[in-house]
ROFI-575473 format. One record per residue (C-alpha): x, y, z; residue in one letter; chain. Coordinates in steps of 0.001 Angstrom, whole numbers, plus 500000, padded with zeros to 6 digits. Example, Ala and Ser with C-alpha at 12.3 -4.5 7.8 and 13.67 -1.06 7.14 Angstrom:
# residues 2
       c1       c2       c3   r   c
   512300   495500   507800   A   A
   513670   498940   507140   S   A
This chain:
# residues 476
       c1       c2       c3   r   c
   217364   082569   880479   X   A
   213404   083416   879922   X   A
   213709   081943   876391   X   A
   215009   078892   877720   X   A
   212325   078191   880561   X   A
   209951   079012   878218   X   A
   210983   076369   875827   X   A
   211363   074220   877967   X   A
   208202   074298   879522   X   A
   206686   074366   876219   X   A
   208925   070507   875283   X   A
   207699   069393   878123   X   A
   203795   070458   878653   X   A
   203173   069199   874792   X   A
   203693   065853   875114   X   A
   201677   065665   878449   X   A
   198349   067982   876796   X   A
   199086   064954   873383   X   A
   198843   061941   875866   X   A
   195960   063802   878702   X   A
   193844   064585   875566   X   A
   194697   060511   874190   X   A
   193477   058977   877477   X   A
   190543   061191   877520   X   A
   189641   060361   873995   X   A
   189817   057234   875302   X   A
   187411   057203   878555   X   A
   184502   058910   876134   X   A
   184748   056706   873388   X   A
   184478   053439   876102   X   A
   181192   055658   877728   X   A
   179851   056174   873976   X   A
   180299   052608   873030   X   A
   178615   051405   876318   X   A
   175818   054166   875880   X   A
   175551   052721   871711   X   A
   174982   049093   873081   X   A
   172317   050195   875613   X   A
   170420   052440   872675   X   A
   169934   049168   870975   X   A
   167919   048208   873129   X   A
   164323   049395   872622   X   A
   163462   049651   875863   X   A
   166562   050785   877563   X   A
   167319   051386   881222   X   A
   166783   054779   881944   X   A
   169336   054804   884984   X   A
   171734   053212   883219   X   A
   171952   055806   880595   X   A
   171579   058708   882747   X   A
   174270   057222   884697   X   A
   176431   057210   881064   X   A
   175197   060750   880414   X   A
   176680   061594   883921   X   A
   179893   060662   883521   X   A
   180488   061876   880036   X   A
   179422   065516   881570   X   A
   181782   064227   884635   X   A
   184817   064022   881913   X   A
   187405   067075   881345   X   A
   186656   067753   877981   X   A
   188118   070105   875580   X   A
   187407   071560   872110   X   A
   189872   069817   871003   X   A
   188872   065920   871996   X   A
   185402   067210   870896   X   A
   186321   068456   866742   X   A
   188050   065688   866824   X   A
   185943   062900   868462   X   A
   182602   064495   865708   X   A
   184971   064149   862883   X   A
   184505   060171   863017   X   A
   182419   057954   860959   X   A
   179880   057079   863512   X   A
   180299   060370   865398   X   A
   180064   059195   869161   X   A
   179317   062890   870158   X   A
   176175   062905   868422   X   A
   175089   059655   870182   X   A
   175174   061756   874301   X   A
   172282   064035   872080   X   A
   170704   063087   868965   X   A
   170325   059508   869535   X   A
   169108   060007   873028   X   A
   166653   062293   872618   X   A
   165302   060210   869747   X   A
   165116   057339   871518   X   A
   161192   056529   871797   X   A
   162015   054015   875184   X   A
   163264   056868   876690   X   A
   161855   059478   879894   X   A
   161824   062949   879659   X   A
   164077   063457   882336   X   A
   166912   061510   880585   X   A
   166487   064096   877426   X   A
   167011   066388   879042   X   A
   170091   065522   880494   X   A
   171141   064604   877224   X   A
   169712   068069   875445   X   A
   171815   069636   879072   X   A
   174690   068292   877913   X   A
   174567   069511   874372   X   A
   174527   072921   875011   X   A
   177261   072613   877374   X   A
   179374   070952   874780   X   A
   178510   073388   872224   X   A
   179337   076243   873744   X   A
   182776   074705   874554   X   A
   182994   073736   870363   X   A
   182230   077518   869488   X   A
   185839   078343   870375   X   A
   186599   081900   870642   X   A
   184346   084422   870473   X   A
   182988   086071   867085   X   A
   184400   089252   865919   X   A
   181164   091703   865689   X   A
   179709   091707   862936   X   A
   178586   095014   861224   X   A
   175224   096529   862503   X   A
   173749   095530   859117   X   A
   174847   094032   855449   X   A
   172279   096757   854288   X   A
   173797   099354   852046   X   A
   172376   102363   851207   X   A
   174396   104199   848622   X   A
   177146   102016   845880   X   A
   179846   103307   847122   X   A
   179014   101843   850971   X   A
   178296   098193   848988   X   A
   181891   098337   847467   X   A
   183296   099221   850314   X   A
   181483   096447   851980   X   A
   182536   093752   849192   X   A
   185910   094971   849087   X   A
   186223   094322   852929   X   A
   183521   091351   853904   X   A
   182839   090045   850447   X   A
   178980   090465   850808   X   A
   176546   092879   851008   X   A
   172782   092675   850650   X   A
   171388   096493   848088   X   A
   167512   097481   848763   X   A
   165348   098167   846003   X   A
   165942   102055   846030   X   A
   169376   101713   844441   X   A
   168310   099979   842030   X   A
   168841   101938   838738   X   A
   165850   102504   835968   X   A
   165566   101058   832467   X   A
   163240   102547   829759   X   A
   160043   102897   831462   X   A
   161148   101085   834503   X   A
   161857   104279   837359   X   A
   165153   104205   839529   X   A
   164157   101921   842418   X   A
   161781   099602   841170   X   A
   161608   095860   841971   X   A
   163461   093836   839695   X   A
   160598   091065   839840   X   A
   157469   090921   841907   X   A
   156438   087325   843310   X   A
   153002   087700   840680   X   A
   155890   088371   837401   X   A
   158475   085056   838428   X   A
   155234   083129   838911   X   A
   153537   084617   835374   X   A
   157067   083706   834136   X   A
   157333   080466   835376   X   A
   153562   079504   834506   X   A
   154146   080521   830658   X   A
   157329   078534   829811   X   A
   156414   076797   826471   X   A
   158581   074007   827570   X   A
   156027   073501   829962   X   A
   153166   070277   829337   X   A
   149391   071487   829971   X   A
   149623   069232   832824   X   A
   152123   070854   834667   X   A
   150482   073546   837313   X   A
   152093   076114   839688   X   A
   153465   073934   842877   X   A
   154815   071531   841279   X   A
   158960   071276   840104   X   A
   160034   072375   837039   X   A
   163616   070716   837050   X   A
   164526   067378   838779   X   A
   166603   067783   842058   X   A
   166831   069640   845434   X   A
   168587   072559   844491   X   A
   165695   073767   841717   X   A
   167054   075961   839318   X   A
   165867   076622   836447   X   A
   167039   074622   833383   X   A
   164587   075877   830043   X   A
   166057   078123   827675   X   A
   163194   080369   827647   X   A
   163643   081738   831492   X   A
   167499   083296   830677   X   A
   165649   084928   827484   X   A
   162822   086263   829115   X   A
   162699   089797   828818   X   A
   161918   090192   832160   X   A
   165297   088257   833585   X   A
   167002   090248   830567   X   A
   165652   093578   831977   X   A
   166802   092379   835371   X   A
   170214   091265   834301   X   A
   171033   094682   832704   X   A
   169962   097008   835835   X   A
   172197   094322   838151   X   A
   175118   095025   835699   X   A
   174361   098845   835877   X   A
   174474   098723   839561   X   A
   177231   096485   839895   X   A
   179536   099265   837944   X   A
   179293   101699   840517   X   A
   179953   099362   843023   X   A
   183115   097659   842008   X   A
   186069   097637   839554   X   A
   185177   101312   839070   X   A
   188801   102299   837295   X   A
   188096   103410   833754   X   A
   191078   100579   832559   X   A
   188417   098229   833628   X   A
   186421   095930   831550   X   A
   183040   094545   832777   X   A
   180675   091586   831691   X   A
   176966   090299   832863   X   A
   177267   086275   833281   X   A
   173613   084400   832879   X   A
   172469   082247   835579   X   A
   169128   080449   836454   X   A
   166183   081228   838053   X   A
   164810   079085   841159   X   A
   161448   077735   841526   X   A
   161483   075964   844854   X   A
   158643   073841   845820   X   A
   156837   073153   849142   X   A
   158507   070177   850493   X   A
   161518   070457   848075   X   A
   165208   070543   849745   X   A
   168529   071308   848125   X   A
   171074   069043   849215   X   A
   173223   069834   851751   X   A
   176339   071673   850714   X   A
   179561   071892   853187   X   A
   181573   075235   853676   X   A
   183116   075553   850445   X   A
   183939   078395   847900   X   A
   183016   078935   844365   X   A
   185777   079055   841907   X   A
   186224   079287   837947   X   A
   186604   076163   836368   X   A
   189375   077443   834989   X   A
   191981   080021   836100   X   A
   191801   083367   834192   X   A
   193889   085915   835960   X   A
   192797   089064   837459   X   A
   188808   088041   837504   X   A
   186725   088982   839878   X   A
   183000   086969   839842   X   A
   180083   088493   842165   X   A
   177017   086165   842811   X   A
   174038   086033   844118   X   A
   170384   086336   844051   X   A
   167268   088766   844115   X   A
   164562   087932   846229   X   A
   161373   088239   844958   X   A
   159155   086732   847655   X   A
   157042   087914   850469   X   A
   159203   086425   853469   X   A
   162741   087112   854040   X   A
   165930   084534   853244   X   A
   169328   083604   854210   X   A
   172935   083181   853251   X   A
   175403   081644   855945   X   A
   178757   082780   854843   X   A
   182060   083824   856672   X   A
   182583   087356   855926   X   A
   185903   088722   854878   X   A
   187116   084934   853656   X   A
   186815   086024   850175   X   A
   190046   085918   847885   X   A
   190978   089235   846587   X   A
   191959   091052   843270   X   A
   191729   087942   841130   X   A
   193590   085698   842600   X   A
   191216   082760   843300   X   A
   192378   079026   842111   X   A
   190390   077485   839576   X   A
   188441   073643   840138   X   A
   185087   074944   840447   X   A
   183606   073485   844184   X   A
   186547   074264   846691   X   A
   185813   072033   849814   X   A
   187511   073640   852939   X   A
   190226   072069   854954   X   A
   189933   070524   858372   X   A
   191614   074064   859479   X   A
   189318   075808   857540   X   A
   185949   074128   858472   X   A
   186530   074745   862042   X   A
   187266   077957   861957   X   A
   184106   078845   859679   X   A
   181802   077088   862296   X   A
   183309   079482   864690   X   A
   182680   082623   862348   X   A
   179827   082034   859832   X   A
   176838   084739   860098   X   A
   173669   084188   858860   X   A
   172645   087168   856587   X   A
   168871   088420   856336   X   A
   167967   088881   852680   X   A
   164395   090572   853102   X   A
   161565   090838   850146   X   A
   162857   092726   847385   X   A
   166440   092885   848441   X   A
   169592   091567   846069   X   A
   172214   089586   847804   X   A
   175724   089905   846621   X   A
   178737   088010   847582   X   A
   182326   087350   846089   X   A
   182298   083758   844907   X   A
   185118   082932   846635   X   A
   183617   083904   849834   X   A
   183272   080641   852739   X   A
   179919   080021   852522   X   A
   177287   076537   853062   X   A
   174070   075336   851718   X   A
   171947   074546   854102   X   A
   169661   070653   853326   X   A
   166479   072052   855099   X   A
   162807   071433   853147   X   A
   161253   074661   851418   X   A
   157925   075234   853996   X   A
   155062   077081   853446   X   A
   155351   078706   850439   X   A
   157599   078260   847309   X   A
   160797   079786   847490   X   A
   161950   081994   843965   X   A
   164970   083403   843630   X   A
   166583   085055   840796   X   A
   170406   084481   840469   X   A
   172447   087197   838991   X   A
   176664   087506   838098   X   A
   178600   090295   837452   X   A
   182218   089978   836591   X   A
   185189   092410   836271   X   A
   188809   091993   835290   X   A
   191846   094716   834349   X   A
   191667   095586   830649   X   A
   195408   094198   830310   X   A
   194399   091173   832180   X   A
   191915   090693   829781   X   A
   193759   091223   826799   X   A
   196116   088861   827690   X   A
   193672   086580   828488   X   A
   192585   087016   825033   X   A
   195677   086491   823524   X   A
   196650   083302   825455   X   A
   193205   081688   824348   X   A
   192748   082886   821171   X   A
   189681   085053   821593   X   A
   188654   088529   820238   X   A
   188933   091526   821535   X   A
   185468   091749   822926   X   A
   184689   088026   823524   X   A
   182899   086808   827047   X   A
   185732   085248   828554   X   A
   183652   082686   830611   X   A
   181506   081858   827539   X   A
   183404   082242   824310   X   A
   180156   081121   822020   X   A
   177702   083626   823866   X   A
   177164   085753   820521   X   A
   175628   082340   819137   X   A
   173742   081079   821965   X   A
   171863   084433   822419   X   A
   170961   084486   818596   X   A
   169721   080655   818816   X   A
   167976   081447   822420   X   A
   170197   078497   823986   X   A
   170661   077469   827219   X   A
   173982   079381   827970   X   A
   176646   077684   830549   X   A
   177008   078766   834332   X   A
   180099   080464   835424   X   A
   181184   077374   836474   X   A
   181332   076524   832610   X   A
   178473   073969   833415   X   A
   175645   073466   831414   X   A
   172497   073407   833477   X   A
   171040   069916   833572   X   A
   167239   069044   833792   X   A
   168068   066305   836295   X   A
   170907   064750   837791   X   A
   172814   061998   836089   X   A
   172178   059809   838915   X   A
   168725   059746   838065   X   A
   169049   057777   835102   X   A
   170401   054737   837562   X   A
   168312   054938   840856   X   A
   165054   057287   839668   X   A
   164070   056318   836479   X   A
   160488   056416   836996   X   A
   160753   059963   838148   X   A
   162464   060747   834956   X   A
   159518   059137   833186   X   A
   157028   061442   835135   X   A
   158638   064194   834616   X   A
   158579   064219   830955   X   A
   155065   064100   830675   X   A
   154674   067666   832773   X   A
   157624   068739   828978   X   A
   156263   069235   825833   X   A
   157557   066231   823664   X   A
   159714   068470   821798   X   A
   161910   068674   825434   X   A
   162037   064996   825646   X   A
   164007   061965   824504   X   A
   163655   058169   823966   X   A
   166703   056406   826184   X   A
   167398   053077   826105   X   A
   168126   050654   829599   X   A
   171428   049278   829108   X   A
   171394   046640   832187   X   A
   170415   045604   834713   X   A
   166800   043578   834890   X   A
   165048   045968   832598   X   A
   167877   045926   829840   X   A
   166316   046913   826716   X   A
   163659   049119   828036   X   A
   162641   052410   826044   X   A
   162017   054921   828418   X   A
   160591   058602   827103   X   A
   162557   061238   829582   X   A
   163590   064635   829819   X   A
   166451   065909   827973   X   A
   169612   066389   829977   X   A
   169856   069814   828409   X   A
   167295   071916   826995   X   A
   166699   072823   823605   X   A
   167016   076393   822490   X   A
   164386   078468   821571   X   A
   165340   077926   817965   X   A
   165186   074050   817715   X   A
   161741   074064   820019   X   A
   160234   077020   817410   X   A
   161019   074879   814243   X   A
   159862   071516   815930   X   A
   156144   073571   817141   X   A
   156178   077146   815694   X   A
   152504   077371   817225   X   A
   153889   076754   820754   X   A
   157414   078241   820468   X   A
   157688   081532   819590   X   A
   161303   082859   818813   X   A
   162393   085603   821423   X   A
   163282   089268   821315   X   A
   166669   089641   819473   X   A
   169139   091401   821717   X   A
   169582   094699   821357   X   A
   172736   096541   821168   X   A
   172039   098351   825146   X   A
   172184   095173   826055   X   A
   174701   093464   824701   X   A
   176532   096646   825618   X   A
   176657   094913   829065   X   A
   176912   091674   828395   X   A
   180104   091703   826493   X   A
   183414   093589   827855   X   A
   183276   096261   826152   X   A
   187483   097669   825050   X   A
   189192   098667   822449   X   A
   189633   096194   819131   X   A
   192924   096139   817218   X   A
């Protein structure tokens, strides 16, 4: 007899919350429309829209009416804050009604409350930053665990600010009128695209103490195989800003059972930085889906604005997260100073996962699943591809159609032997020769026999580190 009352109050109280939150839907989008027409007006009637202001705080709103009503195009929530408080015809005392009403409508959009967080993403030992990944996906490892190489003691920096910048300043690919401050790859997000900087025996030293470290900390069970993947640096100007990424994950390209990818980045500045993720969102013991940039779902984007953190990564710290961890890019401008990171990967898989992964593609016994040419790309100095199986670009391809001119300027901070003649296919200036960076860089290799004064060819790798940079298992 409970069951039934229950269902039927639940039949009827539905329909009644469907058509209550329809008719109020309906009352703020009339008050946002009216409140739009008197914004156009440059010099607007401050009682009339405090009067609008009052009687959208007036209305019975709900999280609810509110996702929904800032998931439209012209987003009428954002016109009770944003637009007034922009509004230059507009008194104080009308902002902050408007700023009043913001906060009160998101704290209603928060939702539940967070679950608490740990007291820190700071690990101190490898067996507390597995534990960590295995449970939250992200942890951020202090200097002191760091292990040694060769002359290099246990707990060293991987990179102070004075190395990334000697780094950066001594690419050969580099023009003599390029100078420190300025971009050295076209677009917001600034990573590194020269072949030299993956070469460089400092990010080579780096890369091998990350994959020590990374082997105490995860897929410790001797039938494990283990492989470093290269990634870029980032040389962040003043003024620069990435583009703004939604929540999203970070999946392979393409499926290969039983991986497991750790990102992230070491921190080799003076001031602190930040990763907003949603801890323990990460998919677990391989079993991610493949198609690279994995936008969330309606579901899923509310419910990471409700639990996102925003994790402290101070000087000299490494941040490490599971790829397929909910996490955003946020579009703000670098201030201040230039921001540097260097991004590292570490990847693990089950030796029988990997052999079959072998044997369904083809490869040897010992190949880099995520870049089957490696062994030739490191003995050329190439540009190697991304997890993602991307190749780093020098610039966006949407350059070439709306910033040529900044294409053309920054090919004369290259040395020629990084550049290209292209050709305007339409448009008014059809036929135009422009001289412009290479989409790709050349390797070490091509630059050395096009300038053997400027290019020198690097180190070869030695077997310690190819040791880590290929999985290392038995060969039939």
């Amino acid at each position: 007899m409970v069951c039934i009352k229950v269902l039927l109050t639940h039949w009827l109280t539905t329909p009644l919350l469907i058509l209550a939150n329809m008719r109020l839907s309906e009352k703020f989008s009339e008050i946002s429309a009216r409140l739009r027409d008197a914004l156009s007006d440059p010099n607007p009637s401050d009682g009339d829209v405090l009067g609008l202001i009052q009687r959208a705080s007036a209305l019975p709103m709900t999280e609810e009416v509110l996702l929904r009503m800032s998931r439209r195009p012209n987003n009428p929530v954002r016109v009770f804050n944003q637009a007034v408080c922009r509004h230059d015809g507009l008194g104080d005392a009308v902002k902050m009604a408007a700023r009043a009403l913001r906060r009160k409508w998101k704290a209603l959009m928060k939702g539940p409350a967070r679950p608490s967080p740990p007291t820190s993403y700071l690990c101190s030992s490898p067996e507390e930053a597995g534990r960590l990944l295995d449970r939250l996906g992200v942890a951020v490892i202090p200097s002191s665990m760091f292990p040694g190489l060769g002359d290099i003691p246990d707990g060293h920096s991987l990179m102070t600010t004075a190395e990334f910048d000697g780094m950066i300043q001594s690419s050969p690919e580099l023009s003599p009128e390029w100078s420190l401050g300025e971009p050295v790859v076209l677009g917001g997000f600034s990573g590194t695209c020269f072949s030299s900087v993956p070469h460089n025996l400092l990010v080579r030293r780096a890369r091998i103490r990350h994959s020590k470290l990374m082997r105490e900390m995860v897929g410790r069970g001797p039938s494990n195989v283990h492989f470093s993947n290269f990634d870029r640096a980032m040389y962040r100007p003043v003024g620069a800003a990435p583009t703004r990424e939604s929540a999203h994950r970070d999946c392979p390209d393409k499926p290969i059972p039983g991986i497991t990818t750790y990102g992230g980045w070491y921190n080799p500045c003076q001031s602190p930085q930040f990763f907003s993720c949603q801890p323990g969102s990460h998919y677990r013991g391989g079993t991610a889906p493949s198609g690279g940039f994995a936008r969330l779902s309606e579901a899923e984007r509310d419910e990471f604005k409700r639990l996102k953190v925003k994790i402290v990564v101070p000087p000299g710290h490494l941040l490490v997260f599971n790829e397929t961890i909910k996490h955003e890019v946020a579009g703000k401008a670098q201030k201040g100073h230039p921001q540097r990171r260097i991004f590292l990967a570490h990847s693990w898989m089950p030796e029988e996962a990997y052999k079959d992964h072998c044997k369904k593609t083809g490869l040897p016994f010992g190949a880099h699943p995520l870049c089957p040419d490696l062994k030739e790309r490191l003995e050329a100095g190439a540009v190697v591809p991304l997890k993602s199986g991307q190749m780093p670009p020098s610039y966006a391809k949407l350059h070439w159609t709306n910033w040529r001119p900044k294409l053309v300027g920054f090919a004369k901070k290259l040395h020629p032997a990084c550049t290209t003649l292209r050709t305007v296919q339409a448009g008014p200036h059809a036929g135009e020769v422009l001289r412009v960076p290479e989409l790709v860089m050349p390797s070490i290799r091509y630059l050395h026999a096009a300038d053997p004064a400027r290019f020198s060819m690097h180190v070869p790798y030695s077997p310690e580190e190819l040791k880590y940079l290929f999985p290392n298992v038995p060969r039939d």
